[in-house]
N, C-alpha and C positions, 0 to 999 in steps of 0.2 A: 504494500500500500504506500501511497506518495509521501511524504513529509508532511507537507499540507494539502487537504481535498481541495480543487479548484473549488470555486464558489457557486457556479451551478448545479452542485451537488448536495450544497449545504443545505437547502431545502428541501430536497427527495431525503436524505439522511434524517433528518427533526422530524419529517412527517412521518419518517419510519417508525423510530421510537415512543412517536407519541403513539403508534396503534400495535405497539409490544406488546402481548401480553405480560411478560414477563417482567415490565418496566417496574424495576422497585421502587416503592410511597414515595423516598426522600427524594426520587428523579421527577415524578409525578408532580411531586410537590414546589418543582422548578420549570415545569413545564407548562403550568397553568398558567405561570405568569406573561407568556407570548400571545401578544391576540390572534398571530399569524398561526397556531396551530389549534384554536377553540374548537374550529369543525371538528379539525380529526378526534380533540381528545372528546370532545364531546359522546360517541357513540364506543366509551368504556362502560364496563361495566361495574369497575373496582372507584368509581368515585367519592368522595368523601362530602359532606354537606359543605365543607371549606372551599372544596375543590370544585363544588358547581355553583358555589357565590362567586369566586375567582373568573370564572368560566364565561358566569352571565353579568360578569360587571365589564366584558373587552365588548359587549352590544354587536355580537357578532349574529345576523340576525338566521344564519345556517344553523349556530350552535346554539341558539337560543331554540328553533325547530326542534333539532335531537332533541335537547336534553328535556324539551316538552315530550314529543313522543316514547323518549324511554323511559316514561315516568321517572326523570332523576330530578323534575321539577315540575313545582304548580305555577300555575298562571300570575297566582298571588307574589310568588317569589321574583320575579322579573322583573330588575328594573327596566322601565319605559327611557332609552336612554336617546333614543334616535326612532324614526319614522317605520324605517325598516321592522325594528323589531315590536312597533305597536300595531304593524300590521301583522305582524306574525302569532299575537295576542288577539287579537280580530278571531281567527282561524279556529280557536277553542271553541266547543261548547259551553255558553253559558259567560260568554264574554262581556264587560262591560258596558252596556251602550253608551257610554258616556265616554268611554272611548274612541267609538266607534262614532260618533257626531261630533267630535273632536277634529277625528280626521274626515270627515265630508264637509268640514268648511274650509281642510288646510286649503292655503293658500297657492302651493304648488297641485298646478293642475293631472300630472304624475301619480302622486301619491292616492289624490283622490281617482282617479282611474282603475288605480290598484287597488281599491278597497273593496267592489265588488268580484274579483277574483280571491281576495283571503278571505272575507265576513263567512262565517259559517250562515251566520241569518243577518239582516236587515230590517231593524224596526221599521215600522210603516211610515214615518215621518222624514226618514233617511231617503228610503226608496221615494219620497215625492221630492225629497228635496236634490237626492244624484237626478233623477229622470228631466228636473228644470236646470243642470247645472249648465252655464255656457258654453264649452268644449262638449263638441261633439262627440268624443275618443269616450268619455265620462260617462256620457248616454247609455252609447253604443256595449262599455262593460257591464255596464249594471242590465240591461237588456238580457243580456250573452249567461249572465252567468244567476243570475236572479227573475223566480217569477214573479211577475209584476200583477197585480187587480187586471180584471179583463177590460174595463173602462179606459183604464192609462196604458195601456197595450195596443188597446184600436187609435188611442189620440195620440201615440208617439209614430203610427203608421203614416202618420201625415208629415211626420217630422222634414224638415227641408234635408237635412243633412244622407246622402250616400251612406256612409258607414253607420249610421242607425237605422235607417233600413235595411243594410246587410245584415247587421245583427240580428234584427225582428226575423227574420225570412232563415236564417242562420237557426235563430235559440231550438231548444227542444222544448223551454216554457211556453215557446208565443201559443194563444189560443190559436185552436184551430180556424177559426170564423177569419181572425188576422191574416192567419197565414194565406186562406181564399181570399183576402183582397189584397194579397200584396203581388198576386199574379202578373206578373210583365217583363218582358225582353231586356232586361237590365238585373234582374235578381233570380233568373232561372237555375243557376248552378244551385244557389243555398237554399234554394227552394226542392230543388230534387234531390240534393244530402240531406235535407235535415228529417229525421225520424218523424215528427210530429205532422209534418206536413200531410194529409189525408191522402190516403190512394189514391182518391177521381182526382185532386186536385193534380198530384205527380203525374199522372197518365196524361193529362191533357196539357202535358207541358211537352210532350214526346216528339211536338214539332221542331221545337227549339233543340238545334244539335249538343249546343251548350251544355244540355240535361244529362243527355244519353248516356253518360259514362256512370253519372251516378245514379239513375234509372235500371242501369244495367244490373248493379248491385243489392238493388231492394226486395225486400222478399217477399211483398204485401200487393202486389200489382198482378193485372189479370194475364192472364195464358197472350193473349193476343198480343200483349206490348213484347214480352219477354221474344216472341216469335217474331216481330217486324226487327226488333231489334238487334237477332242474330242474322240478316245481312246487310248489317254494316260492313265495314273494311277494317277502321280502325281496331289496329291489335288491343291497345288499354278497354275499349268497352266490350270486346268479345271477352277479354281475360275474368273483365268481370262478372260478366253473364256464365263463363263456365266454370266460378266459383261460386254459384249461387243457386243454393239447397231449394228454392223457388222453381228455378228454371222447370218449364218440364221436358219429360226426358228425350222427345224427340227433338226436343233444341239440343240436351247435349250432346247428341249424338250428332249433330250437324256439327259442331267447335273441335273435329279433329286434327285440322287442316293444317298444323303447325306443332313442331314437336313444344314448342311455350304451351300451348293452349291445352295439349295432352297430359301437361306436367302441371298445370291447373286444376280441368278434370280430373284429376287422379286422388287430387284432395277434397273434392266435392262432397259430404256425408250423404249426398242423395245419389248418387252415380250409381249404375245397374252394376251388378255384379257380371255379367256378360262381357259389358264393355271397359267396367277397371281391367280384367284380364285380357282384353285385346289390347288395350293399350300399356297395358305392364313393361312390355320388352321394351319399352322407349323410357322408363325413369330411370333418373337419377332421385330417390324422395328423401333422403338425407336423414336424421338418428331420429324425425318424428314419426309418433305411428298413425299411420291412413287411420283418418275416422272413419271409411265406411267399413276398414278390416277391424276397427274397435265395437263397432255395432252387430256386426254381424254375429248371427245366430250359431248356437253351439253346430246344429248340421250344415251352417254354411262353413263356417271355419272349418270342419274338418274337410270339406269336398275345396277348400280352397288350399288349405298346406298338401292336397293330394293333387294338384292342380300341376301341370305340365310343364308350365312355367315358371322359372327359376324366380323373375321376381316377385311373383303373388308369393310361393311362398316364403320368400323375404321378409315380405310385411306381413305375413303371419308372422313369422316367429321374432316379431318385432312386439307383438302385443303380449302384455307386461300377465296379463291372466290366463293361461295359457293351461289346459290341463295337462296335467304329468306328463299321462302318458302320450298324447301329444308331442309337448317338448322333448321328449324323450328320444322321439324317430327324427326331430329338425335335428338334434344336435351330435345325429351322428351322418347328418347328409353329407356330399362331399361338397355341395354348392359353397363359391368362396361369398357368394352375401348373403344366405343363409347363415352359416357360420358368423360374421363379421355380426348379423342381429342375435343371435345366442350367447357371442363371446361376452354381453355384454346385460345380457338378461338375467333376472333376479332369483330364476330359477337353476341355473348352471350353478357347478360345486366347483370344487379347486382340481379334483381330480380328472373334471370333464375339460378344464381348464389347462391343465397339463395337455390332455389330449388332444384338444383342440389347435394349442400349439404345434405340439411335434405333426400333427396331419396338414396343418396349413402354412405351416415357416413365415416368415417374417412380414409377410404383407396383411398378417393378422396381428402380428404382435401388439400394434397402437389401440385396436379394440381392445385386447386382453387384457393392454394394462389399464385402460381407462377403467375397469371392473374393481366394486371397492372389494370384492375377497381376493383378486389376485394376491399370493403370498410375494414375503420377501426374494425368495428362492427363484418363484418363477419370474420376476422383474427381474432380478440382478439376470439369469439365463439370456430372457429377450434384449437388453441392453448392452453386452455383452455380442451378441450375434444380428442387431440390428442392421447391420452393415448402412446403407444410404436411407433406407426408413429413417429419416429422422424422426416423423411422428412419434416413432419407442421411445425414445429419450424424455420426449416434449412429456406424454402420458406416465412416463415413468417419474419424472423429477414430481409431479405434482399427487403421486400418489403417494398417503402416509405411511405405507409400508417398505417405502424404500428404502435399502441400508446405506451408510454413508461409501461402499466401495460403489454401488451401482449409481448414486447420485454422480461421482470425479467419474462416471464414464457419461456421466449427460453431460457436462461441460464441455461436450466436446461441440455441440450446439448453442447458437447463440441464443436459440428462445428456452430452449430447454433451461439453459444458464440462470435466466433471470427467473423461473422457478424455484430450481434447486438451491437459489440465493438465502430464498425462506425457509428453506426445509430443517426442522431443526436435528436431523440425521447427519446433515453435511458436518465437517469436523471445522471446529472453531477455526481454525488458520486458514481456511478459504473462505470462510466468512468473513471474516478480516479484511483481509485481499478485497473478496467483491464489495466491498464499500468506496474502494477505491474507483468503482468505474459506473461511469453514468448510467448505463443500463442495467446497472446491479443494486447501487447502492441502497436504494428504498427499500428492495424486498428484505438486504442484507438484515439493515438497521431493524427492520419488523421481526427477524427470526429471535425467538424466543431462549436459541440457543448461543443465543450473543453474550459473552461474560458482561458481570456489570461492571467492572473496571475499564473496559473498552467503555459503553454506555455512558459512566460519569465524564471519561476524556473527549467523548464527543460533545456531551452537554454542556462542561469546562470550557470546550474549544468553540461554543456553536457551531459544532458540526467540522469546524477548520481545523483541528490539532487532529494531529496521526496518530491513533492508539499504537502502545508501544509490547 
């Protein structure tokens, strides 16, 4: 490690330590004192009542957040030190209101903007008084994020202002009655995203192209639109329409025509079983499992892991409830993405895990280790015989079973590196080391296996003095 860390490091380093577990009180107790690390320390769990008055007296209004939501503080306890964090007091249940009409007269047009995105509620006196405020933006938030009386919802429809009518035509509060008069060639897009807006109202928008994409998407519209709609050209509204469980099914069987649109349908929950397996041999569906293979029925699922096709049953043996005896027959297949979805399933033993290795060699190893029972034995093996798989390394540094000789063979990768920096398996002398280098030193500083002698020399030094 250098003599002295250069100084871009000295903040990846502090930020380390403050999310140590291991960081002992008396460093704790030196660290509360930096406003620059409030966020991070804020979301400990080892805080002292000293150490979250410290905390919420730097009016840090992230760590004022945490330490709200880890209950490590009441509302009561927060000084109001700055705007920020009386908005963040807004956001409670059960909040002041006399705070909260504090800030709908601040002065900064900004803050009062922001108050209808923190306010958890809105006394009524508030809401008439944002809805009359003279910045539009003010309107427009309170609109957006607050239901308004249906009275002052039809009379802000009139409003001169662009951006509170996008709002109105946008919220999911506006009444529906509003939302039918705010129909017109200037507000069709937020009119056909917005959930509230009524089916006849969205269908009779179907003219304007503007719509169509997010028309494409809704699930609540008649057969007829979903069908004019699949011959469009544009790729973005097909994509949409063959990911929607609405569609029916001879639209989707029309949206094959691009392998995108296949690898769409493919995640559809409403998609025929017919046609998920015609179009199987075209995915790539990556470690989620197909909803329609989660749904499916105990005889469907077995007539589908029996299925001819290598990756239907993929996505079987991808789904996490899988009977035994079932799994049993996926995980002795020879298919390598069968295997690669077992390696990794909840129901695979350590022994099956062995096996599964020595039959598929290294281009399995990344799934294996990613598995939280892979043991130490079979990491250290796969890491070890990785060869250009880096992915082993990467899966293996982040796994807690790794011993410190299989971690010095993951440093032979650069990402893998910056894992194994945390691991508290690696041996204190390359943890050392990796504080020295920018892509290290954060994770370093967090490893739990960092002596505290180094720790106080970093604290001593902020972060600049070379542990010795």
């Amino acid at each position: 490690m250098p003599a002295v860390l250069p100084g871009r490091l000295v903040n990846a380093v502090l930020e380390g330590l403050a999310s140590n577990p291991a960081l002992p009180r008396h460093l704790l107790d030196r660290l509360v004192t930096r406003p620059a690390l409030a966020a991070e320390l804020a979301d400990r769990a080892d805080l002292t009542a000293e150490h979250v008055r410290a905390l919420l007296a730097h009016g840090d209004s992230s760590a004022v957040h945490r330490l709200l939501e880890n209950g490590m503080a009441a509302p009561a306890d927060v000084p109001i030190v700055n705007e920020s964090v009386a908005l963040v007091l807004t956001g409670r249940a059960g909040a002041d209101p006399a705070l909260v009409r504090a800030l709908a007269f601040h002065p900064d047009p900004s803050v009062r903007a922001s108050l209808p995105e923190w306010a958890c509620s809105l006394p009524a006196d508030v809401i008439a008084l944002l809805a009359r405020d003279p910045e539009p933006q003010v309107v427009a938030e309170l609109v957006l994020f607050h239901a308004l009386p249906p009275a002052l919802a039809e009379s802000l429809s009139r409003h001169p202002s662009p951006d509170v009518l996008r709002a109105l035509a946008s919220s999911p509060h506006t009444p529906a009655s509003v939302l039918a008069s705010l129909r017109s060639g200037t507000l069709v897009r937020e009119l056909a995203a917005n959930p509230a807006t009524p089916p006849e109202v969205a269908a009779d928008l179907l003219p304007h192209h503007a719509s169509r994409y997010f028309l494409a998407g809704r699930p609540d519209l008649p057969a007829e639109i979903y069908e004019q709609l699949a011959s469009e050209l544009e790729p973005g509204i097909l994509s949409q329409l063959a990911a929607n469980p609405a569609a029916p099914v001879p639209v989707l069987r029309q949206l094959t025509g691009t392998r995108a649109l296949r690898l769409v349908l493919l995640r559809n929950p409403a998609i025929p079983l017919d046609l998920l397996e015609e179009l199987a041999p075209a995915a790539r569906i990556g470690p989620e499992p197909v909803p329609r293979i989660v749904s499916a029925s105990p005889s469907e699922l077995r007539a589908l892991a029996a299925s001819p096709v290598m990756q239907v049953r993929m996505m079987v043996a991808a789904r996490a409830d899988l009977p035994p005896d079932l799994f049993a027959c996926l995980v002795r297949a020879d298919d390598p993405g069968v295997a690669a979805a077992v390696a990794v399933h909840p129901l695979v033993t350590v022994p099956q895990l062995w096996e599964l290795a020595s039959r598929h060699g290294p281009r399995l190893y990344p799934r294996i280790a990613r598995n939280p029972l892979c043991p130490a034995e079979l990491l250290h093996h796969m890491a070890s015989g990785a060869g250009s798989v880096r992915d082993t390394w990467r899966a293996a540094a982040r796994h807690p079973h790794a011993s410190a000789e299989t971690l010095l063979l993951c440093l032979e990768d650069a990402q893998a590196r910056h894992f194994a920096a945390a691991h508290p398996h690696l041996p204190v002398a390359v943890i050392v080391e990796l504080l020295g280098s920018e892509f290290t030193a954060g994770a370093a500083a967090a490893n739990p296996s960092l002596p505290v002698r180094v720790m106080e020399e970093l604290v001593d030094g902020e972060g600049a003095g070379s542990p010795t």
